[in-house]
MARTI-980019 format. One record per residue (C-alpha): y, x, z; residue number from 1. Coordinates in nm, 3 decimals. Layout:
# residues N
+---------+---------+---------+-----+
!       y !       x !       z !  nr !
+---------+---------+---------+-----+
!       Y !       X !       Z ! NUM !
...
+---------+---------+---------+-----+
//
This chain:
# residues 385
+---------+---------+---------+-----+
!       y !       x !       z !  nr !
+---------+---------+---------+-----+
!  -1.456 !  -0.608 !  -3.327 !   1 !
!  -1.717 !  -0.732 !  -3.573 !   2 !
!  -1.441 !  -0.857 !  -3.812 !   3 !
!  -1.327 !  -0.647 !  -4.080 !   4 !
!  -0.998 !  -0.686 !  -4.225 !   5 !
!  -1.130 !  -0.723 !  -4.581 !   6 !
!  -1.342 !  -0.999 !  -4.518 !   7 !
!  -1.027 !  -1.187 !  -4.380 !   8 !
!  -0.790 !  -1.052 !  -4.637 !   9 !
!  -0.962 !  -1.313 !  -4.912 !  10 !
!  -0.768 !  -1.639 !  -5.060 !  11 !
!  -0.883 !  -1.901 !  -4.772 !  12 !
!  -0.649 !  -2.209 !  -4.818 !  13 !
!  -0.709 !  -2.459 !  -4.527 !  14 !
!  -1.026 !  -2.678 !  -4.617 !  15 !
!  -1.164 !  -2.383 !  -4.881 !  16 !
!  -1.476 !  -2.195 !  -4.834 !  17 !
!  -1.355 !  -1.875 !  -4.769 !  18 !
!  -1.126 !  -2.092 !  -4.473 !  19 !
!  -1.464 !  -2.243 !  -4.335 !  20 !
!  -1.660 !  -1.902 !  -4.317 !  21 !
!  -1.355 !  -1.722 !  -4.139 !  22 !
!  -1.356 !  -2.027 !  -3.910 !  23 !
!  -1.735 !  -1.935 !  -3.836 !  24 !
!  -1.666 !  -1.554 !  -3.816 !  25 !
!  -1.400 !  -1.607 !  -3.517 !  26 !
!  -1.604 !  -1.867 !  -3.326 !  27 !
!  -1.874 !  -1.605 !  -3.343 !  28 !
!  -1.661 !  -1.275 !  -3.250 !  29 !
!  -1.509 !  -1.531 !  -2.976 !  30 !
!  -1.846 !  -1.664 !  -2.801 !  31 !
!  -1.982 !  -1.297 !  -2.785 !  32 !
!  -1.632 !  -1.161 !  -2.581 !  33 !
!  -1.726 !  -1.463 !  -2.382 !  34 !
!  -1.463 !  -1.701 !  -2.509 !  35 !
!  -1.510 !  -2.103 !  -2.419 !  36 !
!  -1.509 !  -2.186 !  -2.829 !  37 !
!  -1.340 !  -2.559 !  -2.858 !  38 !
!  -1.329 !  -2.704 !  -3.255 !  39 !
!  -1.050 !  -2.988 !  -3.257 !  40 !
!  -1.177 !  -3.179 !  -3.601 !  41 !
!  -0.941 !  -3.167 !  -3.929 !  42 !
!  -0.901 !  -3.419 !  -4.229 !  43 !
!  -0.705 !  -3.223 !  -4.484 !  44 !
!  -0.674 !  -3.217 !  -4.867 !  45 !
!  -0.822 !  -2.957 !  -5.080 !  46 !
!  -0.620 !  -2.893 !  -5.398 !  47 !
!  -0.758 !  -2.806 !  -5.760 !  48 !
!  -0.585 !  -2.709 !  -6.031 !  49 !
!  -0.562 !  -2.570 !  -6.387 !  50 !
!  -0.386 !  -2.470 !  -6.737 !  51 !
!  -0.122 !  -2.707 !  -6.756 !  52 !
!   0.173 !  -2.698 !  -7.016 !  53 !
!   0.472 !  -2.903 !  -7.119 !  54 !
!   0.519 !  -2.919 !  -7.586 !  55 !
!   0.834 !  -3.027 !  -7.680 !  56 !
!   1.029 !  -2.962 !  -8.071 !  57 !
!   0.634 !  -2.793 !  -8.144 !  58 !
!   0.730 !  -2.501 !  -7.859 !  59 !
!   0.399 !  -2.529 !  -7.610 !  60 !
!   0.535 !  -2.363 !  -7.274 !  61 !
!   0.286 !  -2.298 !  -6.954 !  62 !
!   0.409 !  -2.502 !  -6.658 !  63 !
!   0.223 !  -2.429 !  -6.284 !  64 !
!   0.092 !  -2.776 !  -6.121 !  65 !
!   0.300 !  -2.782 !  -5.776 !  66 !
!   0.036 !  -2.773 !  -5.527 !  67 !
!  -0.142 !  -3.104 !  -5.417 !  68 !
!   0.030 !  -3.292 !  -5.714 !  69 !
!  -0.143 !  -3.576 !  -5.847 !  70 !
!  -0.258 !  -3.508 !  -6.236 !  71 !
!  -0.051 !  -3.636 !  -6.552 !  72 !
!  -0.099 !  -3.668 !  -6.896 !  73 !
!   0.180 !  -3.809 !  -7.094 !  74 !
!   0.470 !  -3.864 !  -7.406 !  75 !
!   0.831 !  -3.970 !  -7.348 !  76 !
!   1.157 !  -3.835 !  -7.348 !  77 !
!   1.341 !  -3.586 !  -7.060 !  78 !
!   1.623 !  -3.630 !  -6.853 !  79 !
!   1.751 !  -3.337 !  -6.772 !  80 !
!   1.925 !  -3.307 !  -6.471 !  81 !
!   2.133 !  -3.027 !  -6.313 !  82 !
!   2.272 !  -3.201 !  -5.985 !  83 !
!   2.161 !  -3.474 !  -5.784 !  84 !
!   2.390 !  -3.721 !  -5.849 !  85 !
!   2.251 !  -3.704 !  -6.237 !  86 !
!   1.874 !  -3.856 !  -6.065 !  87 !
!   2.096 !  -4.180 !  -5.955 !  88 !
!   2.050 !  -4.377 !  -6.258 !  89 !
!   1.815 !  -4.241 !  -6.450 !  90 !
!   1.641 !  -4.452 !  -6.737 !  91 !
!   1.396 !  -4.179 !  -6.827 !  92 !
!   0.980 !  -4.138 !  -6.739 !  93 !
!   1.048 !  -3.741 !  -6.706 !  94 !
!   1.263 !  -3.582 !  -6.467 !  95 !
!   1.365 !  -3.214 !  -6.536 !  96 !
!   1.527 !  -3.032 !  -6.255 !  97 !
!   1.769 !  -2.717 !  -6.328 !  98 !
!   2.016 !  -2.483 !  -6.147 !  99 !
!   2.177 !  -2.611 !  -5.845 ! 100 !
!   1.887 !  -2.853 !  -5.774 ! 101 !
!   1.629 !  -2.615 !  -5.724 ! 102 !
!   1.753 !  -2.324 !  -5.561 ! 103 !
!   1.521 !  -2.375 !  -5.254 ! 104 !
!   1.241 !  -2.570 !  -5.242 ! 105 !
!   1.222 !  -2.913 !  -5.119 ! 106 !
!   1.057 !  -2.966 !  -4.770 ! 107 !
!   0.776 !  -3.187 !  -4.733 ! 108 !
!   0.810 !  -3.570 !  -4.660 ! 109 !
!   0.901 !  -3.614 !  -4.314 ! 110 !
!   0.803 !  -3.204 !  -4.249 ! 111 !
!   0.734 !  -3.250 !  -3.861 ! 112 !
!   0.898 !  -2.986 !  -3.695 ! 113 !
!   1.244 !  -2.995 !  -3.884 ! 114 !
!   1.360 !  -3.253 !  -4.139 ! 115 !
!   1.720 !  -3.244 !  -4.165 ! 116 !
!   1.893 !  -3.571 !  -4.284 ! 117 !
!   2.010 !  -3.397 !  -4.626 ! 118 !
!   1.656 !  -3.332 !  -4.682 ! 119 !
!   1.571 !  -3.717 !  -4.642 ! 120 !
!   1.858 !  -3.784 !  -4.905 ! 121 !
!   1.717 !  -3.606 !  -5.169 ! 122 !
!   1.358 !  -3.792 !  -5.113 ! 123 !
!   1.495 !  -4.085 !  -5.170 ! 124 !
!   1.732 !  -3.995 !  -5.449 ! 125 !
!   1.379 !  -3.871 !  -5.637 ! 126 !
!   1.205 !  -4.188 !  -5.516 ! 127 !
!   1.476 !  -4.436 !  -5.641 ! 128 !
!   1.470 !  -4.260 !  -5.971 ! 129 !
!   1.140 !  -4.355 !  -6.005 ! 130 !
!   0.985 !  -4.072 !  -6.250 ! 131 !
!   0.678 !  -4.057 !  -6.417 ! 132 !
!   0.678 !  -3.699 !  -6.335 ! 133 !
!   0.902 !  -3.399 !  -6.295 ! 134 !
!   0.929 !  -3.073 !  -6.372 ! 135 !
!   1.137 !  -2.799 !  -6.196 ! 136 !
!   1.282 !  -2.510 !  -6.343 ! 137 !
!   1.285 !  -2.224 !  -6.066 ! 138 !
!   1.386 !  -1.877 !  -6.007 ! 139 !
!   1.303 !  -1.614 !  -5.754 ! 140 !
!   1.189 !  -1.788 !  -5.364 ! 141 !
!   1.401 !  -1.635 !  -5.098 ! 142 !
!   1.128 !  -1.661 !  -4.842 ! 143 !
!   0.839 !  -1.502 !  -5.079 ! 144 !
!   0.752 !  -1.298 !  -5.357 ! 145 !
!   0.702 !  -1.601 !  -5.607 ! 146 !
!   0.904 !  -1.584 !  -5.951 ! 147 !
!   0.909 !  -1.916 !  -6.024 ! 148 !
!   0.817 !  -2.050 !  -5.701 ! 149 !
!   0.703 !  -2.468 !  -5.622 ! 150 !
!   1.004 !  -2.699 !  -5.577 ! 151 !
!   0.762 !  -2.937 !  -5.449 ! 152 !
!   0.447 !  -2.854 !  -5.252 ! 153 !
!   0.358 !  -3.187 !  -5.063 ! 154 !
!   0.060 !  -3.435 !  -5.062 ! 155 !
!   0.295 !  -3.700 !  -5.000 ! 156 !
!   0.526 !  -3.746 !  -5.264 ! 157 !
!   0.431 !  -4.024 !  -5.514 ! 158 !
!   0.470 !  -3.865 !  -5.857 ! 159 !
!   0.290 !  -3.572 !  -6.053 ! 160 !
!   0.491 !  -3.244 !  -6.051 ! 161 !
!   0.494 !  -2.920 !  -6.182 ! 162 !
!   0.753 !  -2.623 !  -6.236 ! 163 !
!   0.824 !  -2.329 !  -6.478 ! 164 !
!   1.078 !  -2.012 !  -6.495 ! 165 !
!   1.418 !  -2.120 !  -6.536 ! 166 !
!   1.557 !  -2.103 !  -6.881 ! 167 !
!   1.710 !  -2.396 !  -6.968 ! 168 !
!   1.513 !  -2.418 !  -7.304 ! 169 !
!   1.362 !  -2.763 !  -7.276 ! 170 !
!   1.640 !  -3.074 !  -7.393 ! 171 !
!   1.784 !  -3.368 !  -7.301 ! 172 !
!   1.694 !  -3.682 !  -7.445 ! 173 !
!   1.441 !  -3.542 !  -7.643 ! 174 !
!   0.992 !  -3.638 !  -7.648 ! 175 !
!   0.756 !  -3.380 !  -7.463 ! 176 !
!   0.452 !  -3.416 !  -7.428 ! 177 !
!   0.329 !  -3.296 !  -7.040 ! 178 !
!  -0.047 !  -3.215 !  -6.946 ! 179 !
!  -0.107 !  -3.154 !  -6.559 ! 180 !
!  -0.444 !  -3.038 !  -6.462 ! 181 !
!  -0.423 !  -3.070 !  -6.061 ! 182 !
!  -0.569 !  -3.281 !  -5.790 ! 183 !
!  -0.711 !  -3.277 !  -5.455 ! 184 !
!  -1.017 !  -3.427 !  -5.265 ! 185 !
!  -1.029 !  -3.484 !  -4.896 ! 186 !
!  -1.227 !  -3.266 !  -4.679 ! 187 !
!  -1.334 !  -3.191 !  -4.288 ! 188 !
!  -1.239 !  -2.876 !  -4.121 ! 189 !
!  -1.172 !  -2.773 !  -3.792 ! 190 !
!  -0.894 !  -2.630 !  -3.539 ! 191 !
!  -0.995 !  -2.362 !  -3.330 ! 192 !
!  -0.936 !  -2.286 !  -2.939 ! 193 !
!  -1.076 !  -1.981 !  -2.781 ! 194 !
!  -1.030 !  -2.044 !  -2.432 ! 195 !
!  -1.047 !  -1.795 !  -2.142 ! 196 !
!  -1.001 !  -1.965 !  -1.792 ! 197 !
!  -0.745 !  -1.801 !  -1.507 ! 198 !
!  -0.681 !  -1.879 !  -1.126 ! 199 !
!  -0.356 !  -2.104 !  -1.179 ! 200 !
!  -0.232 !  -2.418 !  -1.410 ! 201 !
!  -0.040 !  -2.321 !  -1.733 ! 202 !
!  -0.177 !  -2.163 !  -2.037 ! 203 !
!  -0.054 !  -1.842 !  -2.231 ! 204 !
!  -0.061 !  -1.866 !  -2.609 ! 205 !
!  -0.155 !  -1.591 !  -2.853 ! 206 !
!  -0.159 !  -1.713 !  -3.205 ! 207 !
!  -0.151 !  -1.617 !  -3.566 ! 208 !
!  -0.210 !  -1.869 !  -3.826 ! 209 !
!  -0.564 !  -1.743 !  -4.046 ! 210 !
!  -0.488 !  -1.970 !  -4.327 ! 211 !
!  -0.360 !  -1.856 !  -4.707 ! 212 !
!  -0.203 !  -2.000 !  -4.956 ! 213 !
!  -0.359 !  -2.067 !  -5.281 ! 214 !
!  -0.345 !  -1.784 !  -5.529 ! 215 !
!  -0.302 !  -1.547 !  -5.276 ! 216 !
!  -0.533 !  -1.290 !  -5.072 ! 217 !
!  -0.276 !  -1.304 !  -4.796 ! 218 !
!  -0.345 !  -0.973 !  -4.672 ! 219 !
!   0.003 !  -0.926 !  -4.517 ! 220 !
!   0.045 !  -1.313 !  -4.460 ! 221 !
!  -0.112 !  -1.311 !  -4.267 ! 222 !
!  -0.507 !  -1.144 !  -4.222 ! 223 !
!  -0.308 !  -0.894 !  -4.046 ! 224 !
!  -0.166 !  -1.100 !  -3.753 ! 225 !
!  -0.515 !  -1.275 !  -3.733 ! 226 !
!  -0.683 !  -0.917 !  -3.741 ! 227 !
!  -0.430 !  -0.795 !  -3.479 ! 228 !
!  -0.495 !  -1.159 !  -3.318 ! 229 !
!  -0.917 !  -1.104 !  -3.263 ! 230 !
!  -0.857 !  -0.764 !  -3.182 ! 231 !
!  -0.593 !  -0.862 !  -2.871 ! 232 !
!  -0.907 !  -1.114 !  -2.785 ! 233 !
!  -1.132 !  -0.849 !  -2.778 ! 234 !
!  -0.878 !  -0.638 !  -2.547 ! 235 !
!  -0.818 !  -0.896 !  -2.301 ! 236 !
!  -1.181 !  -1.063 !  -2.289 ! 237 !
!  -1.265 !  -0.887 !  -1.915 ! 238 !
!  -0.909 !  -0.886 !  -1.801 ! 239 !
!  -0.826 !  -1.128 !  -1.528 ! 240 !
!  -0.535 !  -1.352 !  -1.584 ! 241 !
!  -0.353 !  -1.565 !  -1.365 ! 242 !
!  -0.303 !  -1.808 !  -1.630 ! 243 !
!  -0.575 !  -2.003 !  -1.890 ! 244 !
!  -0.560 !  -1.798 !  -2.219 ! 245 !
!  -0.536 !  -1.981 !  -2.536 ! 246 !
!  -0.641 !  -1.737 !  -2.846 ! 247 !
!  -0.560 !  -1.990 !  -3.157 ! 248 !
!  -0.582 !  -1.932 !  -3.516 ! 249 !
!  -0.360 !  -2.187 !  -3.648 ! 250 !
!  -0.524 !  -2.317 !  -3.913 ! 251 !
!  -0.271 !  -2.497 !  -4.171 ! 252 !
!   0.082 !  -2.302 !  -4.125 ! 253 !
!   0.063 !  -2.241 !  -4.527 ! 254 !
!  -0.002 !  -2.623 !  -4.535 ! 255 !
!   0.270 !  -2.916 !  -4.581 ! 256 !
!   0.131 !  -3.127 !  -4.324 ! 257 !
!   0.069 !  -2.830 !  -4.069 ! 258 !
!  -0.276 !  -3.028 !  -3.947 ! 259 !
!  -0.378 !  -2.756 !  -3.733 ! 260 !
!  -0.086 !  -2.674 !  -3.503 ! 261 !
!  -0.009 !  -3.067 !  -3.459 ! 262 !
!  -0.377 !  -3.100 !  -3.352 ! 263 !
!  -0.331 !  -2.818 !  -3.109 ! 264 !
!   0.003 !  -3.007 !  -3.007 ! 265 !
!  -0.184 !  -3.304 !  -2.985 ! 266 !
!  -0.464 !  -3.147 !  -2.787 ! 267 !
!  -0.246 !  -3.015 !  -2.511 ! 268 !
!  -0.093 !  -3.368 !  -2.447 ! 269 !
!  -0.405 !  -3.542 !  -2.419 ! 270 !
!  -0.525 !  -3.234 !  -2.143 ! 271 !
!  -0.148 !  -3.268 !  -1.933 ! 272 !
!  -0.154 !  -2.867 !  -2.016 ! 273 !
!   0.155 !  -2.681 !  -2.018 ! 274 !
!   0.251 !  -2.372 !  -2.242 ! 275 !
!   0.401 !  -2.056 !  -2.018 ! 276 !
!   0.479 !  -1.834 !  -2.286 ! 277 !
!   0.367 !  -1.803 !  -2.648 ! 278 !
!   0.305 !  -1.424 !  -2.883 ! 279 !
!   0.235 !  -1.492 !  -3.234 ! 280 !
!   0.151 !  -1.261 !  -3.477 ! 281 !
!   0.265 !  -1.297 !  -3.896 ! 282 !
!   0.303 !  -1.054 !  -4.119 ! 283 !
!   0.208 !  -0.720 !  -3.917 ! 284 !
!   0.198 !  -0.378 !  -4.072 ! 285 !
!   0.379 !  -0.324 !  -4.388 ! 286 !
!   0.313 !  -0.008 !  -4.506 ! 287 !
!   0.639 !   0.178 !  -4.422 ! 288 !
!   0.771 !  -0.019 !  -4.101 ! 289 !
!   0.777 !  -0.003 !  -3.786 ! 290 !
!   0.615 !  -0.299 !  -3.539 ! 291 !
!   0.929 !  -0.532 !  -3.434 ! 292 !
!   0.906 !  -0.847 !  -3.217 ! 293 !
!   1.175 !  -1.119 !  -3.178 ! 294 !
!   1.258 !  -1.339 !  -2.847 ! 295 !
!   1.312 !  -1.690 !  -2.812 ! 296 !
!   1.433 !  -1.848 !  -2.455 ! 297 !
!   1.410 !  -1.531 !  -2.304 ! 298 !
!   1.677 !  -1.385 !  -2.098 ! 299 !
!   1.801 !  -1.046 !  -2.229 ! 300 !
!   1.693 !  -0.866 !  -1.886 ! 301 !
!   1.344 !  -0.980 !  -1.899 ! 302 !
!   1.373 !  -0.864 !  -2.274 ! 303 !
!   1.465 !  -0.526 !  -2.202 ! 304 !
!   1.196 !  -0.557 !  -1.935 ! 305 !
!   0.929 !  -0.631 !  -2.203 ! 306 !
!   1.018 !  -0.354 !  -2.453 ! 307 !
!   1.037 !  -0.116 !  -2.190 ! 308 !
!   0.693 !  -0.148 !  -2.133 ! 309 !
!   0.581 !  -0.071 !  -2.486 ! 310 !
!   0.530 !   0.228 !  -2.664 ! 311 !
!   0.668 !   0.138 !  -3.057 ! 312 !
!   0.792 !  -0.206 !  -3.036 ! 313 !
!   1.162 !  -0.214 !  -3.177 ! 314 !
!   1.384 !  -0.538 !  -3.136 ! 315 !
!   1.402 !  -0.807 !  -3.467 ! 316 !
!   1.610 !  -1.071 !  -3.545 ! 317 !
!   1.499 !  -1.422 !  -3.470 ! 318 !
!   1.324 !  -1.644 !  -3.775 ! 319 !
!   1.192 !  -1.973 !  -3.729 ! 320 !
!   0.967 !  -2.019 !  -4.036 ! 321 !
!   0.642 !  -1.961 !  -3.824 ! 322 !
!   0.435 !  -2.113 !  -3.598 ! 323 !
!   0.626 !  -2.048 !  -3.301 ! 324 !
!   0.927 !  -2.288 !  -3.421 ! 325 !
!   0.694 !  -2.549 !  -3.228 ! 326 !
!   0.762 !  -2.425 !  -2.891 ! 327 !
!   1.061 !  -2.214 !  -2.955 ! 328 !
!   1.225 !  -2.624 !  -3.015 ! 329 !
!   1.062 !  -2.696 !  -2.668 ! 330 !
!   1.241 !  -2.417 !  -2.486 ! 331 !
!   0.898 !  -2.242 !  -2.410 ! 332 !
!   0.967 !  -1.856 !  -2.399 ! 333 !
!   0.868 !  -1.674 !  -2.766 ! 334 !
!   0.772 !  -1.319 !  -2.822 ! 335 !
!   0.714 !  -1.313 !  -3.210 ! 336 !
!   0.549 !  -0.966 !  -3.342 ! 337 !
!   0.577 !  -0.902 !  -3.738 ! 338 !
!   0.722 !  -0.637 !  -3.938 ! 339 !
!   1.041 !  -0.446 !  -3.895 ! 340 !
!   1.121 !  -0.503 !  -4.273 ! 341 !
!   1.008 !  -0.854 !  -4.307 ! 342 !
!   1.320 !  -0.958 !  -4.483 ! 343 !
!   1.414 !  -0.624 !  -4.649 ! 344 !
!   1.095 !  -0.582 !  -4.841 ! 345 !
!   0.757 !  -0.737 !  -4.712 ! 346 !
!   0.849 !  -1.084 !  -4.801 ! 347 !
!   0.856 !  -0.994 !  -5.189 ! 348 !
!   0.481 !  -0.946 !  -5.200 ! 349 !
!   0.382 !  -1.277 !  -4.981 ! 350 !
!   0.242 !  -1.583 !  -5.126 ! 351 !
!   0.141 !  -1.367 !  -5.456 ! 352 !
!  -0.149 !  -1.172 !  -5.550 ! 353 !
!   0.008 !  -0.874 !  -5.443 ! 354 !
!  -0.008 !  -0.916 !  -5.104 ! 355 !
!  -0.332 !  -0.712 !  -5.108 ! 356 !
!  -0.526 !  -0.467 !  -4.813 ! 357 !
!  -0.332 !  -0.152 !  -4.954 ! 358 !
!  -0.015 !  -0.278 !  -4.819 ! 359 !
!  -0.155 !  -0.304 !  -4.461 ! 360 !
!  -0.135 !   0.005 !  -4.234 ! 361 !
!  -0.391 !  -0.074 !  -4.019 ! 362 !
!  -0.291 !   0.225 !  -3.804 ! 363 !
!   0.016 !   0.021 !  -3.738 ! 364 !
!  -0.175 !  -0.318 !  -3.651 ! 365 !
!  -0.373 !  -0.128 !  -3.371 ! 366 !
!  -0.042 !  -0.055 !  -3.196 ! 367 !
!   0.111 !  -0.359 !  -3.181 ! 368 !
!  -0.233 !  -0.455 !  -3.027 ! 369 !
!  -0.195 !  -0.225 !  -2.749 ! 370 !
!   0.177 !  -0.317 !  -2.677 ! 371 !
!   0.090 !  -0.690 !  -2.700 ! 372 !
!  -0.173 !  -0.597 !  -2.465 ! 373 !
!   0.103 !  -0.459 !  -2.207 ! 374 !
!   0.331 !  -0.783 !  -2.318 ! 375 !
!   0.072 !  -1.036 !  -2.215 ! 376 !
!   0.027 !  -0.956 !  -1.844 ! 377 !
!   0.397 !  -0.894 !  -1.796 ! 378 !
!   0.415 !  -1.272 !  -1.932 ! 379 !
!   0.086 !  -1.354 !  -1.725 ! 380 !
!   0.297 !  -1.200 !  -1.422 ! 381 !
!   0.576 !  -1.461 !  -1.510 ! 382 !
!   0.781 !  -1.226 !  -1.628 ! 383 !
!   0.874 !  -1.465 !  -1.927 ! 384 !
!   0.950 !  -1.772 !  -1.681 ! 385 !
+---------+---------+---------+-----+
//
C-alpha cells in the first residue's frame, strides 16, 4: 500500500486540508487496485477557533469554544444553574451549567441515528431559556480522554457556547465579562465509494470512518481502522466476490451532523442497493491488546463459525457509538473489529493529542487485516445471512 500510517495519523477534521488530501490519497491507492472511485458531494462546516476566556470579580479564567459555536463578546450577570429545572425561568443573558447537568454531553439537535425524547427535553428547556450564551463546567468524558470535555458540540444550536474544568468558582448573580473566539465557514468536500463489482445483487460493506476531530492526530481514532481499511482493499482487489464490494471511508463520524454516512445512506436508496453484511474498523491496535470484534444480528453459530476461521480475533462486547449503529438499527448483520481494551484503557487517549502513532502496534493492525480477510468471504459466502 502506498499509504503510510503517518501521513493519515494527522488532525484532518471533515472539510480541513489535511481531510481533503487524505480524500485524494485513497481515491488514488483505490483507482490503482482497480477500484470504480465514486465521490458523493459534501456541504459541511469548517470550524475556527481561538483564546477565549470568561473575567469575573478581576479572576480571568481560560474557557474552550465548544466546537462550531457561533462567537460572543459580552457583559452581564450569570445564572448559575445546577439542575434543569433551574434553566425554566431564567431572567439572566448567561447560562452557567454545573454538576448534574453536565455529566455527559448533550447530543446534537435532532442527532439522526438516535435522539431519545429526554434528549429533545433538554433542547428545548435551553431554547426556552433563551441565553445569550452558556458556559459548561465539565469533568472527565466517559467515552474519551478529554478533561473537560464539550457539553455542546453542534452547528445547530442557536446560542454561543463554551466550557471549562469544573470548579464551581464562578457566582451567581454576579457580572462577567465572556470573550469567544470561534466560528465556522461553509465548505465542499466529498464522500467516498470504492466500488468493486461481483456476480450477484447485494453489496458487502467494509468501512472505517478517516475523519478526526479537531485538536487531535487521531492516530488510534481512528488512522488505524482506515490504515487497516486500505490495506483489506489492497488484499481483496483480485479476489472474486459474489457480492459488489463497498470499501467506504466514512467521512464525518467525528461530526454532529454525520454528512458522510447519511450521504452513503442516501446513496444506496437512490441505487435500490441492499447491504448483506457490514465490518467496520475503529480504534485498532492499542499497544498492549489483543484484536477483538463484536457481532450484531448474527446468530451465535455463525459467530462461532466466523472466529473459528481466524487466527487472533477474540470476542468483544457490543458498542454502538460507531458507524455501524446505522445498519446494526436496520437488522443488517455487524462484525465490528477494534481493540480488546477499548473501554479499559484506549478510550483515555482518544479525542486528545495523545492519541499519537506510538500507541499503534502496527504489527497488530496487519492481523486483523488478514482475519478480516478470512471474515469477508465467509460473509461473501452468506455465511452472515
Amino acid at each position: 500500500m502506498m499509504i503510510s500510517f503517518d501521513e493519515i495519523a494527522v488532525e484532518r477534521p471533515l472539510g480541513s486540508e489535511n481531510n481533503e488530501r487524505l480524500l485524494g490519497l485513497i481515491a488514488r491507492e483505490a483507482e490503482l487496485h482497480g477500484y470504480e472511485v465514486i465521490r458523493l458531494p459534501l456541504k459541511t462546516k469548517l470550524w475556527r477557533h481561538g483564546p477565549s476566556f470568561i473575567e469575573q470579580g478581576g479572576v480571568k479564567t481560560e474557557i474552550f469554544p465548544s466546537p462550531f459555536s457561533s462567537p460572543f463578546s459580552g457583559k452581564g450577570k450569570l445564572k448559575v444553574c445546577k439542575e434543569w429545572e433551574d434553566l425554566r425561568h431564567n431572567g439572566e443573558p448567561f447560562l452557567v451549567l454545573q454538576e448534574s447537568l453536565t455529566r455527559e454531553a448533550l447530543m446534537p439537535l435532532n442527532f439522526p441515528v438516535y435522539f431519545p425524547e429526554e434528549q429533545r427535553e433538554k433542547h428545548e428547556i435551553l431554547a426556552r431559556s433563551n441565553p445569550k450564551c452558556v458556559i459548561a463546567e465539565t469533568g472527565k468524558d466517559r467515552m474519551s480522554g478529554l478533561h473537560p470535555y464539550p457539553f455542546f458540540e453542534d452547528g445547530n444550536i442557536g446560542f454561543p457556547s463554551a466550557y471549562k474544568r469544573g470548579d464551581n468558582a464562578l457566582k451567581h448573580l454576579q457580572e462577567a465579562y465572556i470573550e469567544i473566539d470561534s466560528g465556522f465557514e461553509e465548505v465542499d468536500t466529498s464522500q467516498l465509494i470504492l466500488r468493486k463489482l461481483g456476480k450477484e445483487s447485494g453489496v458487502t460493506l467494509l468501512c472505517a470512518h478517516m475523519d478526526s476531530k479537531y485538536k487531535t492526530p487521531g492516530a488510534l481514532d481512528n488512522a488505524a481502522g482506515l490504515y487497516a481499511l486500505m490495506n483489506l482493499l489492497s488484499e481483496l482487489a483480485k479476489r472474486e466476490l459474489n457480492s459488489t464490494l463497498h470499501v467506504v471511508p466514512f467521512n464525518g463520524e467525528e461530526n454532529y451532523a454525520i454528512p458522510g454516512q447519511l450521504r452513503y445512506m442516501e446513496y444506496l436508496r437512490e441505487r435500490g442497493e441492499r447491504v448483506r453484511g457490514v465490518i467496520n474498523i475503529d480504534s485498532p491496535g492499542f499497544v498492549g491488546s489483543k484484536n477483538a470484534v463484536s457481532f450484531y444480528n448474527i446468530d451465535e453459530n455463525k459467530q462461532d463459525l466466523l472466529l473459528g476461521k481466524t487466527k487472533s480475533l477474540e470476542r468483544g462486547s457490543q458498542w454502538f457509538a460507531g458507524d455501524h449503529a446505522l445498519f446494526a438499527f436496520q437488522s443488517i448483520p455487524c462484525v465490528v473489529a477494534t481493540s480488546s481494551n477499548l473501554f479499559e484503557g484506549a478510550l483515555d487517549y482518544t479525542h486528545t493529542q495523545e492519541d499519537t502513532p506510538d500507541i499503534v502496534d502496527l504489527s497488530k493492525v496487519h492481523e486483523l487485516v488478514a482475519d478480516l480477510s478470512s471474515m469477508v468471504g465467509e460473509m461473501d459466502r452468506g455465511e452472515f445471512a
